[in-house]
C-alpha positions as CSV (number, residue, x, y, z in Angstrom):
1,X,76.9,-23.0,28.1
2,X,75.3,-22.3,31.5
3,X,76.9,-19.1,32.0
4,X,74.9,-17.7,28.7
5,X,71.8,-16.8,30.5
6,X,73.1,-14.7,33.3
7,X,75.3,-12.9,31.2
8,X,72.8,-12.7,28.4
9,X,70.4,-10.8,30.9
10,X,73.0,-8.4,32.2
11,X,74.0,-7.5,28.8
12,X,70.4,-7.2,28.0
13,X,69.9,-4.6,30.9
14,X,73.1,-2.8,29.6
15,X,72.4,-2.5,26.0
16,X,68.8,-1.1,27.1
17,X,70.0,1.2,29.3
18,X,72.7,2.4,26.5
19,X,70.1,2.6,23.7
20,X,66.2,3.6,23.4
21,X,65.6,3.8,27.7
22,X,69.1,5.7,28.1
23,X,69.6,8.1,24.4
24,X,66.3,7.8,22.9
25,X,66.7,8.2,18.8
26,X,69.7,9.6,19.2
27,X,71.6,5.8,19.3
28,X,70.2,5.4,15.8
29,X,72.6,3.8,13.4
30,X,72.9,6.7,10.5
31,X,72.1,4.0,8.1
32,X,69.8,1.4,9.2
33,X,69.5,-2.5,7.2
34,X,65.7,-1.8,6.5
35,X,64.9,1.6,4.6
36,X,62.2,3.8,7.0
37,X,63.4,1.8,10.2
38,X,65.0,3.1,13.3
39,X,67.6,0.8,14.6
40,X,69.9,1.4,17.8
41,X,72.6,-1.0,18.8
42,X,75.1,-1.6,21.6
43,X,78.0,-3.9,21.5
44,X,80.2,-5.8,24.4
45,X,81.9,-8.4,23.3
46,X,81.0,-11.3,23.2
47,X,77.3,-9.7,22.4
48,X,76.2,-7.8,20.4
49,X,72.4,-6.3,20.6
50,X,69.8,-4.6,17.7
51,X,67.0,-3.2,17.7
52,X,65.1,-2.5,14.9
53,X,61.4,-0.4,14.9
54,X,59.0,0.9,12.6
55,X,56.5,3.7,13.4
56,X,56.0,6.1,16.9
57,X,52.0,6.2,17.4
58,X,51.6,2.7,17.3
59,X,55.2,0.9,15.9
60,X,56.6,-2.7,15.5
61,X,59.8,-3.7,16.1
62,X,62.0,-6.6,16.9
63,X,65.6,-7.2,19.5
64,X,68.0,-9.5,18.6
65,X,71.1,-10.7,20.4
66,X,74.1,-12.0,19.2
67,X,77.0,-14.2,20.8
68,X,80.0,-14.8,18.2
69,X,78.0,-13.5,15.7
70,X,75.3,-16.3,16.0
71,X,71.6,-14.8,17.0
72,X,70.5,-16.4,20.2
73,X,67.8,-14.5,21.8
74,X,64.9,-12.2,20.2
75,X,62.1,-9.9,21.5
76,X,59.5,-8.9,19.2
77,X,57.2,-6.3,20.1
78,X,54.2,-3.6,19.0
79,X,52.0,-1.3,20.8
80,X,52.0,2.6,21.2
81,X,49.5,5.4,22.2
82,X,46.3,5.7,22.1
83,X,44.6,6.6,18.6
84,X,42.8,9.4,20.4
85,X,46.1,11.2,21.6
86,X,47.0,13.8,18.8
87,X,48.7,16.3,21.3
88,X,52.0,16.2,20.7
89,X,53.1,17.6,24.0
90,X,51.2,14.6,25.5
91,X,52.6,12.5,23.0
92,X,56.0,13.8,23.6
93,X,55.6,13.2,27.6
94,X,54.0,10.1,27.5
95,X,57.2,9.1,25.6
96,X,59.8,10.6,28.3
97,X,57.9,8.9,30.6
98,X,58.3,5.5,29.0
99,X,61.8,6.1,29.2
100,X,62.6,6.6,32.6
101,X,60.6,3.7,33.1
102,X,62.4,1.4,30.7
103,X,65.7,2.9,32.6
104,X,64.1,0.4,35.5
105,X,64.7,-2.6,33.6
106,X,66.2,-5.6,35.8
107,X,68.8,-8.5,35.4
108,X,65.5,-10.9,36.8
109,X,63.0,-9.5,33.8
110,X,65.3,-7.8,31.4
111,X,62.4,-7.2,28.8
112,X,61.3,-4.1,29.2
113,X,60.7,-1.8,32.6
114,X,59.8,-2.7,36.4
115,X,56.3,-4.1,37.2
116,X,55.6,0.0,38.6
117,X,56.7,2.6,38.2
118,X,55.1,6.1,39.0
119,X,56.2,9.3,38.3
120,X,54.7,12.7,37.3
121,X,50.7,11.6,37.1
122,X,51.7,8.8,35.2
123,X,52.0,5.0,36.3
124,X,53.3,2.3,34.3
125,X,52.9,-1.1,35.0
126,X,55.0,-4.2,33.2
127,X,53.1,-8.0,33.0
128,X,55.6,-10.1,32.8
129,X,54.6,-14.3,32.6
130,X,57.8,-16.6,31.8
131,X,61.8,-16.8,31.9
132,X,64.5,-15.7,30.0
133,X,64.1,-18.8,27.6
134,X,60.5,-18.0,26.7
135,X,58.1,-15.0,27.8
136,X,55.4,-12.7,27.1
137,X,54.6,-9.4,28.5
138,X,52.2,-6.1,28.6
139,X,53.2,-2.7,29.1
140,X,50.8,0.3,30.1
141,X,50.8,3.6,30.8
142,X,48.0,5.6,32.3
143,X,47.1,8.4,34.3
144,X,47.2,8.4,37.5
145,X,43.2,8.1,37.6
146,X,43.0,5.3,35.3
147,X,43.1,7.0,31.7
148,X,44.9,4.2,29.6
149,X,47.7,6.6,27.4
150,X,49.4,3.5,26.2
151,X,50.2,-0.2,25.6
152,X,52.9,-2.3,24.2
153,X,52.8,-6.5,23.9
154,X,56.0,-8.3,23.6
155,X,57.1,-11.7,23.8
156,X,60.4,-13.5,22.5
157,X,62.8,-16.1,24.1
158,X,66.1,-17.9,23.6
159,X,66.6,-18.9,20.1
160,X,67.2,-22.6,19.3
């Protein structure tokens, strides 16, 4: 199966870009497997790819992706804004933000967004250490002076 991890990264970047990054909520599955979740999928056959979160401040949530029905690759993932950030027009933009950033995301890295991104007083920076097979990663958001808004930490890998 050499082909898998090629394709499995461009379908990784498509589902992204088709879900969360691309529609926001509104790719939420009306009825999602865990009761209080949100959960956006995408499917191109062979794949098929879920994501399932709880929370908005700070949330937890988990990608899977499927080949023939068999899971073979999963992110897991938890972060959010800062505690102090009660705005919700802040809130609400920091949020946009992270969007067109995630839009970014890259066939080399398809985790989460580019390593920078800058765009309306905000930067957002991606840490990425590892491959496809088995990674970790921080995401941040601040202002444009320094002010951290935000911070995610993933990590996941091919399944075995």
């Amino acid at each position: 199966m050499p082909s898998i991890p090629h394709d499995l990264a461009a379908f990784l970047v498509e589902a992204k870009r088709r879900t969360y990054a691309g529609l926001d909520d509104d790719a939420t599955v009306a009825t999602p497997l865990l009761a209080g979740s949100k959960q956006l999928e995408h499917r191109a056959p062979p794949f098929a790819y879920r994501d399932i979160y709880f929370g908005m401040g700070f949330f937890v949530g988990q990608e899977t992706v499927s080949k023939d029905d068999r899971v073979i690759w999963s992110m897991s993932y938890s972060g959010g804004v800062g505690a102090e950030i009660r705005d919700r027009d802040t809130f609400l933009a920091i949020y946009k933000f992270l969007r067109h950033a995630l839009l970014g995301v890259r066939v080399e890295q398809p985790y989460r967004g580019p390593p920078l991104f800058e765009q309306a007083g905000m930067v957002y920076r991606n840490e990425i250490e590892g491959a496809l097979n088995r990674f970790r990663g921080v995401e941040t958001i601040a202002r444009q002076d320094g002010t951290k808004l935000y911070e995610l930490r993933y990590g996941g890998g091919l399944l075995r």
